[in-house]
C-alpha positions as MATLAB code, in Angstrom:
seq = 'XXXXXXXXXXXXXXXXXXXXXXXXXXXXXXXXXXXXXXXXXXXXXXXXXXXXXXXXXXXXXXXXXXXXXXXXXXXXXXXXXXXXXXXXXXXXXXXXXXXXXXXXXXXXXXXXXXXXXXXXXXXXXXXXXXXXXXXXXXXXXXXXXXXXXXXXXXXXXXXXXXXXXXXXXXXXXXXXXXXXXXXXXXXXXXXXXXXXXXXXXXXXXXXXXXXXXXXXXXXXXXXXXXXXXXXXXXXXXXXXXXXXXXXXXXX';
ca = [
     122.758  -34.912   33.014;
     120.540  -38.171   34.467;
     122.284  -40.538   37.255;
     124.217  -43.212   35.363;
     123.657  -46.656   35.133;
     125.950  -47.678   38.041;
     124.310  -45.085   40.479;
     120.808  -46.162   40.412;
     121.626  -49.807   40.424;
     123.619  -49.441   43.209;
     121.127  -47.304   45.283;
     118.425  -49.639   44.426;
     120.232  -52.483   45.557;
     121.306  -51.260   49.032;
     117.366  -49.411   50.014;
     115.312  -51.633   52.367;
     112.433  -53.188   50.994;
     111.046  -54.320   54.322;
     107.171  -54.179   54.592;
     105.162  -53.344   51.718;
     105.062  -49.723   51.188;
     106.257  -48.643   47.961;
     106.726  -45.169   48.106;
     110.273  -45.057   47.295;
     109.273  -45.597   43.770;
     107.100  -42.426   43.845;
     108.053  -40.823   40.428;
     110.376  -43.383   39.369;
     107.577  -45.664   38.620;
     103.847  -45.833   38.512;
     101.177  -47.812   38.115;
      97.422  -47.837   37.561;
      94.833  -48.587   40.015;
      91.977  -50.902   39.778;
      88.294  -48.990   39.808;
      86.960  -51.263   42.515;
      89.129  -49.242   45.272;
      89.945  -52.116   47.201;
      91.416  -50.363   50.598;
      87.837  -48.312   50.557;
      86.106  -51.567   50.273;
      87.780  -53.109   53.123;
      87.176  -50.342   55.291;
      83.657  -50.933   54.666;
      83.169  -54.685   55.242;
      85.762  -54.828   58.397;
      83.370  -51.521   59.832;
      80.676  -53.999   59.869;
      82.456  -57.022   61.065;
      83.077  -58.286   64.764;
      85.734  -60.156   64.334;
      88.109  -59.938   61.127;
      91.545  -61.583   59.818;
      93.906  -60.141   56.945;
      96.083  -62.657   55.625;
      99.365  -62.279   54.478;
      99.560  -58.490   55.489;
     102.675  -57.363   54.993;
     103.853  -54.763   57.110;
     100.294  -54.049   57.728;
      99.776  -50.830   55.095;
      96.934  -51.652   53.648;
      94.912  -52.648   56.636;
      96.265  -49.755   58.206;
      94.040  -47.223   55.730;
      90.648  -48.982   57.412;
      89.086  -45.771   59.596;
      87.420  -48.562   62.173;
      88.697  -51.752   63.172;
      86.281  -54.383   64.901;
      86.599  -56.024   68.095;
      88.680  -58.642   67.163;
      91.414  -57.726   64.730;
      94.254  -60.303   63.473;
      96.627  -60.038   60.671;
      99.458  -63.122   59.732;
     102.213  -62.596   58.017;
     105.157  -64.809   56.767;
     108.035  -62.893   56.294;
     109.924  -61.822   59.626;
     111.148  -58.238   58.036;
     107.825  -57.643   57.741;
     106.152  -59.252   60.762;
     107.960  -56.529   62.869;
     106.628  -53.627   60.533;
     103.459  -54.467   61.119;
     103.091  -55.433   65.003;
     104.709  -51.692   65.078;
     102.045  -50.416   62.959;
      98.976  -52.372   64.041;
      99.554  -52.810   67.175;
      98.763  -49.443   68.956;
      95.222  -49.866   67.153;
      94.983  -52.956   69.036;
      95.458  -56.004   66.155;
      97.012  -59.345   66.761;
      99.494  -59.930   64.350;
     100.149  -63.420   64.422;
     103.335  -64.972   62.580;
     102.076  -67.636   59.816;
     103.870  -69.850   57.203;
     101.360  -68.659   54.466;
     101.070  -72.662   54.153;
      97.846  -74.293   55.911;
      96.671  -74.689   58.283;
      95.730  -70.909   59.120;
      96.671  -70.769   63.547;
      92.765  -70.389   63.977;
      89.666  -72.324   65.088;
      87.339  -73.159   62.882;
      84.596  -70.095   62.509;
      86.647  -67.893   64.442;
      86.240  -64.569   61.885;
      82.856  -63.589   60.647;
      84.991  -61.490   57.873;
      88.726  -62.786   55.775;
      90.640  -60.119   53.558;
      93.488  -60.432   51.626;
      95.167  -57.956   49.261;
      98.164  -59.952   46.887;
      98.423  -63.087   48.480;
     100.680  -64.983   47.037;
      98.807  -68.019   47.489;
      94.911  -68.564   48.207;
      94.417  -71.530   50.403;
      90.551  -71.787   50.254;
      89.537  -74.956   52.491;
      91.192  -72.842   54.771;
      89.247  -69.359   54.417;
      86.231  -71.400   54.402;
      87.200  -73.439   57.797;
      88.013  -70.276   60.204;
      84.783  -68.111   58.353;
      81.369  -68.567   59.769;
      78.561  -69.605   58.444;
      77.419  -66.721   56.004;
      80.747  -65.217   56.913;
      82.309  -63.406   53.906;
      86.147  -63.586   52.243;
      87.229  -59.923   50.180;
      90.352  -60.402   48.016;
      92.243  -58.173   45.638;
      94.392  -60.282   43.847;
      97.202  -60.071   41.148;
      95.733  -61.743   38.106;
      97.210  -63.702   34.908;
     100.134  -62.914   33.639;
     100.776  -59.878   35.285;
     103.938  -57.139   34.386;
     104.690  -60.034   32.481;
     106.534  -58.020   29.965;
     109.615  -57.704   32.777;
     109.601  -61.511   33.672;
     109.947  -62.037   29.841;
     113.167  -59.244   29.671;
     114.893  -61.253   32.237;
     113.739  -65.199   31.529;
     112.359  -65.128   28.331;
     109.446  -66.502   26.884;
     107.711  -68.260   29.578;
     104.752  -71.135   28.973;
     101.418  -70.397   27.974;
      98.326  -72.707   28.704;
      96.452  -73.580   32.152;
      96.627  -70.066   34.270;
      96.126  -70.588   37.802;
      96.268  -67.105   38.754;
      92.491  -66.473   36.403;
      89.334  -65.895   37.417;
      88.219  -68.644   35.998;
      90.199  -71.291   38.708;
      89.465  -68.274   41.543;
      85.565  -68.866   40.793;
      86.145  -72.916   40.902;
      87.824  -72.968   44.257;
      85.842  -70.889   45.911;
      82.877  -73.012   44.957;
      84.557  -76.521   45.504;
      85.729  -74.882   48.873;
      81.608  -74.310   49.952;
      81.661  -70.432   49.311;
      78.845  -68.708   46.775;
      80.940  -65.654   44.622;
      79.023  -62.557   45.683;
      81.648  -60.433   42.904;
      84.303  -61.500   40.731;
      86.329  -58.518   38.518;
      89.157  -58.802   36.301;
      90.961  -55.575   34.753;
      94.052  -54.856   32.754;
      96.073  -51.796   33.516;
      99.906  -50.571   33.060;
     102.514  -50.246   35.263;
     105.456  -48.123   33.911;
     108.985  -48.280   35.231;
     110.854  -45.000   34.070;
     114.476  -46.160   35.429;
     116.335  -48.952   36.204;
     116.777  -48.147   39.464;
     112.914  -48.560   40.135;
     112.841  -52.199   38.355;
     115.602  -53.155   40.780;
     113.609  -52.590   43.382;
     110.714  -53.948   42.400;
     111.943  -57.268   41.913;
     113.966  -57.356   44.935;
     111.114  -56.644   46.995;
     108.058  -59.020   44.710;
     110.511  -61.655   44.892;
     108.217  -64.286   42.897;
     108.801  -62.514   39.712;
     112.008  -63.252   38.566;
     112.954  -66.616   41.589;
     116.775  -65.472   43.053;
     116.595  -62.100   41.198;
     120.551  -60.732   41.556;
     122.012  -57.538   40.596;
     124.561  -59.321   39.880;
     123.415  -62.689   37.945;
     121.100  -60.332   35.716;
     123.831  -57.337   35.006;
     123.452  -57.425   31.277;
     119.921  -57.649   30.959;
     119.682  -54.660   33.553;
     122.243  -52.877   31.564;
     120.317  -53.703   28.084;
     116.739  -52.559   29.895;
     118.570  -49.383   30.836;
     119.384  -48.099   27.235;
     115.814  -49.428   26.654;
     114.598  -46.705   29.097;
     117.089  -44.064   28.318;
     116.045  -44.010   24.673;
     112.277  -44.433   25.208;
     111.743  -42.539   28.514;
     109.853  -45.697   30.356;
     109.324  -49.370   30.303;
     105.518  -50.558   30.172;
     104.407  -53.501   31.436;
     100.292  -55.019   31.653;
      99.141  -55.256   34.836;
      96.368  -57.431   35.777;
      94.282  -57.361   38.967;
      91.345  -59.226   40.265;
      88.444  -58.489   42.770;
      86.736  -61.157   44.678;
      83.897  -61.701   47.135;
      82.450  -64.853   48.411;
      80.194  -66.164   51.063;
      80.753  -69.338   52.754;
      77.108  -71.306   52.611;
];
């Protein structure tokens, strides 16, 4: 017989979700990957970079995966749970993580990194990237696109507004331009995420905390307990995910 109701929303609600690793979801949720391979990509440009800065990196994960680092590494990061995961993680390899607002200015000089990457920031400040990049200096971005697992903000808010996007590729394109930076590649895909208990939707928005604001166990108890039955009687809950790749060189 499968773990009631009760039992996985009560483990879900009490598990860490420091840093950004999300392996306690392994095969309670999945979700597919976007062709480009961004961490593979990375690798590459910071291999030929001297010195490099990941913004908003989490508890350092992603960056992590990169088989060289260059002289100069630095990584920000907002969020004080996670600004300790990755100065543990990073640090032995010899990175700077540096604690940041994730609002501008960026703690930098201006064309202090020859190379910018940034996987899921919440927030893309461009005149920024473009200040502390050099000249010909590039910015690599994997970025969560329009509308994305959309299909769970809906379950819990409803129907949200339609109209002006500013997560497309369309506005990505524009202010990278307007910010003095020529797109080198620019990729949208769709792909599905699929939640298959409640337990791992829990703990998803408890940790991406921007998709449902002041997400509580408690203040969303029936719609948990109505997306529950949902799973129990079709095995999963699918949800489009959208991604975005982006290069750019600053002039």
């Amino acid at each position: 017989m499968g773990r009631t109701f009760d039992e996985l929303v009560a483990e879900a609600a009490e598990v860490s979700v420091d840093g950004w690793d999300f392996s306690w979801l392994d095969g309670r949720a999945s979700e597919q990957r976007p062709s480009w391979g961004y961490s593979r990509l990375m690798g590459e440009r910071l291999a030929r970079a001297s010195a490099a800065l990941d913004i908003q990196t989490g508890g350092g994960e992603v960056l992590a995966t990169a088989p060289v680092f260059p002289q100069v590494m630095v990584a920000t990061e907002g969020w004080p749970p996670n600004l300790a995961v990755a100065s543990t993680r990073l640090g032995p390899r010899g990175a700077v993580v540096v604690a940041d607002s994730d609002e501008p200015p960026l703690p930098f000089a201006d064309g202090a990194f020859d190379l910018v990457v940034s996987r899921h920031p919440v927030r893309t400040w461009w005149d920024e990237i473009a200040r502390v990049l050099r000249p010909g200096g590039t910015y690599l971005s994997q970025q969560v696109g329009p509308r994305s697992v959309f299909e769970v903000v809906e379950f819990f808010l409803g129907p949200q507004p339609r109209g002006d996007e500013p997560r497309s590729v369309e506005h990505a394109r524009a202010e990278a331009e307007a910010a003095g930076l020529d797109v080198l590649d620019l990729r949208l895909e769709e792909l599905h995420t699929e939640f298959c208990d409640i337990g791992a939707v829990v703990y998803f928005l408890r940790k991406v905390i921007w998709m449902v604001p002041g997400f509580t166990v408690e203040q969303y108890l029936p719609k948990l307990r109505e997306m529950h039955e949902l799973i129990e009687r079709e095995g999963r809950f699918v949800a489009v995910t959208t991604r975005f790749l982006i290069e750019a060189r600053k002039r």
